[in-house]
C-alpha positions in Angstrom: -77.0 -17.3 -29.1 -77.0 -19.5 -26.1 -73.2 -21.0 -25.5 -73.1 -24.4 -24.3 -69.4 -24.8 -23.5 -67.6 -28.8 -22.6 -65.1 -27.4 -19.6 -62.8 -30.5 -18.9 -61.4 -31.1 -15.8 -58.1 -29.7 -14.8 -56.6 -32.6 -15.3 -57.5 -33.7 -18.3 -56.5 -33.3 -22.2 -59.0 -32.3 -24.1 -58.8 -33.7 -28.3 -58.6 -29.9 -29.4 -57.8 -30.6 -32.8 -60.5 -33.5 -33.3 -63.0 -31.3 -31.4 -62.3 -28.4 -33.5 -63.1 -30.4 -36.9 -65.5 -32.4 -35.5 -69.0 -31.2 -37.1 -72.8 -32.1 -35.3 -74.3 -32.6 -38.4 -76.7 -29.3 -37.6 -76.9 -25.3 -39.2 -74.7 -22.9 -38.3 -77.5 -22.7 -35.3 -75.6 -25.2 -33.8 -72.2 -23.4 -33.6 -72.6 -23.2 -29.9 -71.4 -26.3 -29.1 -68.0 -26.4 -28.6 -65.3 -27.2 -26.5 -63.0 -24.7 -24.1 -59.7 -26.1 -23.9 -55.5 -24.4 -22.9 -52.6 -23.9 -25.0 -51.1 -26.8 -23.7 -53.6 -29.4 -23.9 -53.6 -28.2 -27.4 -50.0 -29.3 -27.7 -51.1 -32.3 -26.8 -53.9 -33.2 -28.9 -51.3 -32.8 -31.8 -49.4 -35.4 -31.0 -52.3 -37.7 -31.4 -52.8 -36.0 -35.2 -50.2 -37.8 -36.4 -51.9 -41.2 -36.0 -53.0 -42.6 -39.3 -56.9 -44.0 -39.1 -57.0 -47.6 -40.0 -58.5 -49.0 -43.3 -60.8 -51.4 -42.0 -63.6 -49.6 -39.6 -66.3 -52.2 -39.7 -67.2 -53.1 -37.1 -65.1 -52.2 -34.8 -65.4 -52.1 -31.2 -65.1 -49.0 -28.8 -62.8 -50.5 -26.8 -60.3 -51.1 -29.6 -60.8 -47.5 -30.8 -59.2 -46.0 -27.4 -56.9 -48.7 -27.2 -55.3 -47.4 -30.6 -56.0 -44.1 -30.4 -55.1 -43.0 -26.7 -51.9 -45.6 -26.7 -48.9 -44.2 -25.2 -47.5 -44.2 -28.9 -50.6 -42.1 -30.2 -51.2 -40.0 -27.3 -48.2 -39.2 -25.6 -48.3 -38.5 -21.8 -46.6 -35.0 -20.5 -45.9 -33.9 -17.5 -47.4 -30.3 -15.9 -50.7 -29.8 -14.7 -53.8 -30.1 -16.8 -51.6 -32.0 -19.4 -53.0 -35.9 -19.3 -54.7 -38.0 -17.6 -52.9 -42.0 -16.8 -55.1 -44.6 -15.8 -53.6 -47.7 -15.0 -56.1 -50.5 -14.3 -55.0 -52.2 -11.0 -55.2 -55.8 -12.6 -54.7 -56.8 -16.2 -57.8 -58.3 -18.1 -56.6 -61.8 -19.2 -57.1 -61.6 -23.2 -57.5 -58.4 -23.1 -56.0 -56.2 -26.2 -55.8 -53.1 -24.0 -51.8 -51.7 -23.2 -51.0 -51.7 -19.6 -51.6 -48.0 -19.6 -54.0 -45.7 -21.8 -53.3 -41.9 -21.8 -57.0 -40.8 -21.4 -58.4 -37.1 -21.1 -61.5 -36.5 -19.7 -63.0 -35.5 -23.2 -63.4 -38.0 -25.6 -63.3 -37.6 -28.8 -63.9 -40.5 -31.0 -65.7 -39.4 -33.9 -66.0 -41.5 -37.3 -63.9 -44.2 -36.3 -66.1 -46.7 -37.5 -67.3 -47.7 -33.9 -70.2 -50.5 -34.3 -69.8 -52.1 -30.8 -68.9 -51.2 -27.2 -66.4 -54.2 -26.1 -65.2 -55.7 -23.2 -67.9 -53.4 -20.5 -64.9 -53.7 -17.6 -62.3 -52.6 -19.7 -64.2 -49.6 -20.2 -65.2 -49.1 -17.1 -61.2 -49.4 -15.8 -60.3 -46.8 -18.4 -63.2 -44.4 -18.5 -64.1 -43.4 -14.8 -63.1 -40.4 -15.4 -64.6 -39.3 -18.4 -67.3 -36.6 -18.4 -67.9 -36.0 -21.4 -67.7 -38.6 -24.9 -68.4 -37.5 -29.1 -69.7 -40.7 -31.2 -71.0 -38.9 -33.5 -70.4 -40.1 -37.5 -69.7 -43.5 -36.4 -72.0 -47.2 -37.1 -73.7 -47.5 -33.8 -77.2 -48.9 -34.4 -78.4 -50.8 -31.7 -78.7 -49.3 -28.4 -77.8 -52.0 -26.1 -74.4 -51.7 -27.5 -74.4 -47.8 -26.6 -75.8 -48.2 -23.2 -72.8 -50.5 -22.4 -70.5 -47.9 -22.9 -72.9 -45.3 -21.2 -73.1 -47.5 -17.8 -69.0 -48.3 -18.0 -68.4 -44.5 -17.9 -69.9 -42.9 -14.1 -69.3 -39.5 -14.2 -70.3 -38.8 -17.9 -72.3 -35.5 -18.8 -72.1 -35.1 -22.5 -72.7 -37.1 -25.2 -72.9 -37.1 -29.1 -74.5 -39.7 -31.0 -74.9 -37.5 -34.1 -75.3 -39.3 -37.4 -75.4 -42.5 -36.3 -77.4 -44.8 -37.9 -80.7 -45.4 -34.9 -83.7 -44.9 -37.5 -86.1 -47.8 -36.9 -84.2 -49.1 -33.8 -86.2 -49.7 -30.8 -84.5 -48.3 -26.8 -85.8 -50.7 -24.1 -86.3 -48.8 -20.6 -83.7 -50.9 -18.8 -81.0 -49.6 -21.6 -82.3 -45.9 -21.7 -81.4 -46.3 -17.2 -77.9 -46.3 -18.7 -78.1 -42.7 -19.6 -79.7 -41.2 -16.4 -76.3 -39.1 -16.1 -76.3 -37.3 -19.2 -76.5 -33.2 -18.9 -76.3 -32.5 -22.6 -77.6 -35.6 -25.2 -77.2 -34.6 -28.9 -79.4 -36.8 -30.9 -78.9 -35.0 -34.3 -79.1 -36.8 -37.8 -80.1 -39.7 -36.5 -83.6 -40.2 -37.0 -84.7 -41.3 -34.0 -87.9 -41.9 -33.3 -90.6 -39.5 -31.1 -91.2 -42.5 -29.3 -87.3 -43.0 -28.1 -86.7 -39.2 -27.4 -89.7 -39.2 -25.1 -88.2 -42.2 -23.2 -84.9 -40.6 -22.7 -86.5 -37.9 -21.3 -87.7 -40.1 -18.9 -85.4 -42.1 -17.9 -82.8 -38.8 -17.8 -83.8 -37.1 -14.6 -80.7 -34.6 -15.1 -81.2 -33.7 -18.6 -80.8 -29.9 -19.0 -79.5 -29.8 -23.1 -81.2 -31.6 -25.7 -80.4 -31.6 -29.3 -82.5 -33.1 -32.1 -81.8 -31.4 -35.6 -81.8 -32.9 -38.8 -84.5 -35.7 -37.6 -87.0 -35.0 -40.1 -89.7 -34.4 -37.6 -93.3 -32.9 -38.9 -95.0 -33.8 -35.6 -94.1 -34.7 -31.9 -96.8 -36.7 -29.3 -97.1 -35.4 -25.8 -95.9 -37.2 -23.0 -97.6 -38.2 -19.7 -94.6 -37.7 -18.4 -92.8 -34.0 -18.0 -89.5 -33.2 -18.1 -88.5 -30.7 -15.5 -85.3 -29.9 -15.8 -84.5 -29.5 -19.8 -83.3 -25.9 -20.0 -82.2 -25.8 -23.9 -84.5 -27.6 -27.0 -82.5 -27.6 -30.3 -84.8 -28.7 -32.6 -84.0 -27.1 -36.1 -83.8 -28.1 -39.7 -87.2 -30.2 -39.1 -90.5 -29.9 -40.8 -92.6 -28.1 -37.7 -95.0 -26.2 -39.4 -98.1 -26.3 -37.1 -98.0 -24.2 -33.8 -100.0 -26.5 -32.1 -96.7 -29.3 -32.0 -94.8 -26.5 -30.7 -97.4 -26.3 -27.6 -96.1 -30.0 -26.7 -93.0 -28.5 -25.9 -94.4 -26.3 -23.5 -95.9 -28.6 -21.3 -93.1 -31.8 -21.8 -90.3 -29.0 -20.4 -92.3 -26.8 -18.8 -88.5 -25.2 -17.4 -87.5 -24.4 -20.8 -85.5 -21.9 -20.8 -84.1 -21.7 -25.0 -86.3 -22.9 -27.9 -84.1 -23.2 -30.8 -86.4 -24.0 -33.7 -84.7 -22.3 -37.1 -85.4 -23.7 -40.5 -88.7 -25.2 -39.5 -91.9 -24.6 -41.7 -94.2 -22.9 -38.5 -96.7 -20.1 -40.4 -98.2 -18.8 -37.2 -98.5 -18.6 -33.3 -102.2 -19.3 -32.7 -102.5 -19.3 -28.8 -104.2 -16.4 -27.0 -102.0 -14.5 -24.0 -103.2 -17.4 -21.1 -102.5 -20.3 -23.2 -98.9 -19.1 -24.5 -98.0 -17.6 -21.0 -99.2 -21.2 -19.1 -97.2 -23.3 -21.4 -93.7 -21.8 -22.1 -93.7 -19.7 -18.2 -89.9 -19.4 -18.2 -88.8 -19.3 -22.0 -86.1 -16.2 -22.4 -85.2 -16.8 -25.8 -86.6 -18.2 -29.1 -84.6 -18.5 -32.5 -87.2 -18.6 -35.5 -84.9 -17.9 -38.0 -85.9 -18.6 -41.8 -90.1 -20.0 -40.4 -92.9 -18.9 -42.5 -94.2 -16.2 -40.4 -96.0 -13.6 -42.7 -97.9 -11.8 -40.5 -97.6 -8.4 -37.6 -99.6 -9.9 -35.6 -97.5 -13.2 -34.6 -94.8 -10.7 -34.1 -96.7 -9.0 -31.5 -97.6 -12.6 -29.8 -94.2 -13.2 -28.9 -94.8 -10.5 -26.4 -97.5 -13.2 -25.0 -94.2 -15.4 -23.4 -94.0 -13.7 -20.1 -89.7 -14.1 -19.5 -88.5 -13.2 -23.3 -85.4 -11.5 -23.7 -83.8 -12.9 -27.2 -85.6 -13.2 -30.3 -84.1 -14.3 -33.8 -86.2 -13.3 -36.7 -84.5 -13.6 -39.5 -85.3 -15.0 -42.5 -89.2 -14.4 -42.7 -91.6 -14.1 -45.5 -93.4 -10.6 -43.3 -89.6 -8.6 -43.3 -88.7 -9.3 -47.0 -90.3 -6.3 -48.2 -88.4 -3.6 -46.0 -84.9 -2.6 -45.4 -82.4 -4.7 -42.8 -82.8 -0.9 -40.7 -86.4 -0.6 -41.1 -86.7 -4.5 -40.0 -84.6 -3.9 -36.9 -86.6 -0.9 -36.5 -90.1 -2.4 -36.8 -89.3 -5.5 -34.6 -87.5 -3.6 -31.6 -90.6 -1.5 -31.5 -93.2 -4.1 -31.5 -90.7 -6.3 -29.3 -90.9 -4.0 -26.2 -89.2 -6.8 -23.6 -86.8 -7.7 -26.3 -83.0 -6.7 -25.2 -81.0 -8.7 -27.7 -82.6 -9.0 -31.4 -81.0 -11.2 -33.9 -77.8 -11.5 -31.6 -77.1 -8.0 -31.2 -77.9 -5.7 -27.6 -81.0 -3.2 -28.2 -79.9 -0.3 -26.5 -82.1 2.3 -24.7 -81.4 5.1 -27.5 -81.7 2.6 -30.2 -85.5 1.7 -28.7 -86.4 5.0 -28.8 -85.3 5.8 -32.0 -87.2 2.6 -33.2 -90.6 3.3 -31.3 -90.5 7.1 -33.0 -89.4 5.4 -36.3 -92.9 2.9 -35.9 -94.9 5.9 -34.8 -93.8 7.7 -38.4 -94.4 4.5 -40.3 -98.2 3.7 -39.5 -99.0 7.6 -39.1 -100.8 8.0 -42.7 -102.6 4.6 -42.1 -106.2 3.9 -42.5 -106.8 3.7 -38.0 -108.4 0.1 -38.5 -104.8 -1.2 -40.4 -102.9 0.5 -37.3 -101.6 -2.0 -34.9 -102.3 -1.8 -31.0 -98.8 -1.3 -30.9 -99.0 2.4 -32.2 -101.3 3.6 -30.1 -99.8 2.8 -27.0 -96.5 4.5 -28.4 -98.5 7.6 -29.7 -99.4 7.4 -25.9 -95.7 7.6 -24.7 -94.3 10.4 -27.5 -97.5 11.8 -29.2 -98.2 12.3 -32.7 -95.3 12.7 -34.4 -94.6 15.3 -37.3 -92.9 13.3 -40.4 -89.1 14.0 -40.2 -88.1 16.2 -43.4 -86.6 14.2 -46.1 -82.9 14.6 -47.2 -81.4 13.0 -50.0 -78.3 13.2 -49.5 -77.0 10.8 -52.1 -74.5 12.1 -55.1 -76.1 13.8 -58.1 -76.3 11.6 -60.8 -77.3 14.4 -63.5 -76.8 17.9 -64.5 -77.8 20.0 -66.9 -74.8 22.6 -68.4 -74.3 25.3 -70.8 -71.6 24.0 -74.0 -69.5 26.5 -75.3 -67.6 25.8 -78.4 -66.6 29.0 -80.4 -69.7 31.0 -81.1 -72.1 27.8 -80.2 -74.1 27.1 -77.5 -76.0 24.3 -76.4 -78.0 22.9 -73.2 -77.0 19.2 -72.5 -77.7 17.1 -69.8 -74.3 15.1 -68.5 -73.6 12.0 -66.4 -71.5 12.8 -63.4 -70.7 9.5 -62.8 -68.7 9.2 -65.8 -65.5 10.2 -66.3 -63.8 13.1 -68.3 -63.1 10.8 -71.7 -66.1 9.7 -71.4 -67.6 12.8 -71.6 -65.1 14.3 -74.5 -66.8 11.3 -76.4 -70.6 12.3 -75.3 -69.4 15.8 -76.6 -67.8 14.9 -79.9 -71.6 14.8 -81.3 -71.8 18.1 -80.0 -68.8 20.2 -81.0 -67.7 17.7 -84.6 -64.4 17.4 -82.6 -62.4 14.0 -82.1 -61.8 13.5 -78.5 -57.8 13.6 -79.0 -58.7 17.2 -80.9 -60.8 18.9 -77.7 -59.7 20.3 -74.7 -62.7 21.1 -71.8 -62.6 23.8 -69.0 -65.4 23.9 -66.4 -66.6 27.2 -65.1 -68.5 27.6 -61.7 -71.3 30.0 -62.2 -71.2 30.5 -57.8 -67.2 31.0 -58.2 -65.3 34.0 -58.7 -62.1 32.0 -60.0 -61.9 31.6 -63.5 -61.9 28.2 -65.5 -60.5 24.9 -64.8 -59.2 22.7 -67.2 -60.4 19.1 -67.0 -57.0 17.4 -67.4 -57.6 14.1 -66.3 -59.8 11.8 -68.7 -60.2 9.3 -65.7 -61.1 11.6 -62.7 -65.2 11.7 -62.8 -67.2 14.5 -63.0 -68.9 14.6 -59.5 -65.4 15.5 -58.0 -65.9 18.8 -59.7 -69.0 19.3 -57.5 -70.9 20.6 -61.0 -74.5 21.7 -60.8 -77.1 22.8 -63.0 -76.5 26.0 -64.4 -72.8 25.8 -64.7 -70.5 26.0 -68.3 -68.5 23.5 -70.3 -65.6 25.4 -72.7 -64.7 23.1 -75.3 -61.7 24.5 -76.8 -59.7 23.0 -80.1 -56.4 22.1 -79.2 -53.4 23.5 -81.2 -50.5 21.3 -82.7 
């Protein structure tokens, strides 16, 4: 999976502990996000724990959120590099409810907090210059001028969450979506935003290299006039994409896309011929269609159509339910010849080979026209391939032994799975012998000792190592 990794600047604290329980509202495809932070900016960020969140959250502003939160009596300040970040602004704000100084890290992480509002814009902006990178996710923001206030307050910032905010239905006017031309990495997820906004952003972001948009309920995307050159990562799942032809307006909105991560959608097929799929997605390396409807070999073998791929996730489908997780790995690595990393994990040299030969094997009793192109170019490379003898090699479940009890003697077929009691009790049918009356010796037809007392009523038989042929002594024990 592609790691997308929020480095903060040496001198700032990053919110470890809010990071670490903050959640983007998305699968566990999403688990990439994260954020890479010391030991002692952990310390830190505990201090800050200990702040009790206030009651009342409507409607409050952003402004009064950092105020409270990053106050010298919430967020301590500590000396030693990469430990805090003071800003001091160089003239107070008359009115103004911020302190005279805000211990600030680069990393914000103000996450359900109730946040409706941005506040005083220069307050911000004498606080925030140095933030990079801002989480408002699970908060109340709903109208966008209000966001893009804080955006245009904060210059150098290159990450943001609006996750779970409330922005169904709300319209983003081009001079507000200006306010974001910074932004690296935008996560958009459960929020509902419109087709119509997302395309904007893209836009009016001429940096944007990460976009995330799960959880929007999407069943179709319009194209754009306008392209998108320098998105690199598409996280689109948990939508409702189920026709490959909305998939193809990715291709030519981001035609530099580089990671397509589209798990939990609906898509049934991948209809484009070589030319088509090759034109549109030229520099895709990796694709995550995890739990889609694909049901068929030969969408499988288009993937091989996308000219850079390297990663595939398949997992999940309707075509590998009927096989094995070793036959799956070894039917996709085979028809995946470009493939190095397959469901997360490296696809080693010997591991490809072993696969190709396993795929050979499978299709060699097939009518020719159910044979896919697949195994005749590998017949090509190895030849026909003789079947590999088959070896069971799991424990015998049955034998059949010889029952001697006094002058008797009787075939019967025994478990070796159970134990000796329960096998006194099979025999008590046999012998008219109560199980606390019997005692049983086993004799190895192959062994030149003599008999061996089966002691133990809970040791099973296969640890004996009985087979067909062998004897049982049942004997009558003596008071």
């Amino acid at each position: 999976m592609i790691r997308s990794k929020i480095n903060p600047t040496p001198a700032g604290v990053s919110d470890r502990s809010a990071v670490q329980k903050q959640q983007l509202t998305v699968s566990a495809d999403c688990s990439h996000i994260r954020t890479d932070v010391s030991s002692a900016e952990e310390e830190a960020a505990q201090q800050e724990g200990a702040m009790e969140p206030p009651e009342d959250r409507e409607g409050r502003s952003f402004v009064e959120v950092i105020n409270e939160k990053y106050s010298p009596e919430n967020f301590p300040y500590r000396r030693g590099p990469g430990m805090g970040v003071v800003v001091v602004p160089t003239a107070g704000l008359q009115g103004s409810p911020m302190k005279d100084r805000l211990n600030l890290p680069s990393v914000l992480v103000l996450n359900n907090c109730g946040i409706s509002k941005a506040g005083n814009q220069a307050e911000i902006a004498a606080f925030c210059a140095h933030v990079m990178e801002l989480d408002l996710s699970h908060n109340n923001l709903q109208d966008w001028h209000e966001i893009s206030k804080i955006t245009s307050s904060i210059p150098n910032l290159e990450f943001l969450n609006l996750s779970s905010n409330p922005l169904a239905g709300t319209s983003l006017e081009p001079q507000c979506a200006e306010a974001f031309s910074r932004v690296r990495r935008l996560v958009l997820n459960n929020t509902q935003i419109s087709w119509n906004t997302v395309m904007l952003l893209t836009q009016k972001i001429p940096v944007l290299e990460e976009l995330f948009l799960c959880l929007n309920e999407y069943s179709s995307v319009s194209s754009s006039s306008v392209a998108c050159p320098t998105l690199r990562l598409l996280h689109i799942t948990d939508n409702s994409l189920h026709d490959w032809a909305e998939v193809c307006k990715f291709g030519s909105m981001f035609p530099s896309l580089d990671t397509l991560i589209m798990a939990n959608n609906n898509l049934a097929s991948i209809q484009d011929n070589k030319d088509i799929v090759a034109r549109l997605f030229p520099n895709l390396r990796s694709i995550n269609l995890n739990n889609s409807d694909l049901n068929r070999w030969e969408d499988i073998e288009k993937l091989n159509f996308f000219p850079k791929l390297e990663e595939v996730r398949l997992q999940g489908i309707p075509l590998l339910q009927a096989y094995t997780n070793a036959e799956r790995r070894n039917l996709m690595i085979a028809q995946l010849p470009s493939v190095s990393h397959l469901n997360g994990s490296v696809v080693t040299d010997s591991e490809r080979e072993d696969a190709e030969r396993f795929f050979i094997r499978h299709y060699l009793d097939c009518p020719e026209k159910e044979q896919p192109y697949r195994y005749h170019s590998l017949v090509t490379k190895y030849g026909k391939l003789e079947p590999l003898a088959e070896i069971d090699l799991r424990p015998r479940c049955r034998a059949q032994v010889k029952v001697h009890y006094e002058e008797k003697v009787e075939q019967v077929i025994i478990r070796l799975d159970q134990t000796v009691g329960e096998l006194k009790k099979q025999l008590t049918t046999v012998v008219q012998l109560s199980t606390n009356s019997m005692r049983l010796y086993y004799i190895d037809k192959n062994s030149p000792f003599g008999p061996e007392e089966l002691k133990y009523n809970t040791l099973a038989l296969h640890s004996y190592s009985i087979q067909d042929g062998d004897e049982i002594l049942v004997v009558r024990k003596t008071k």
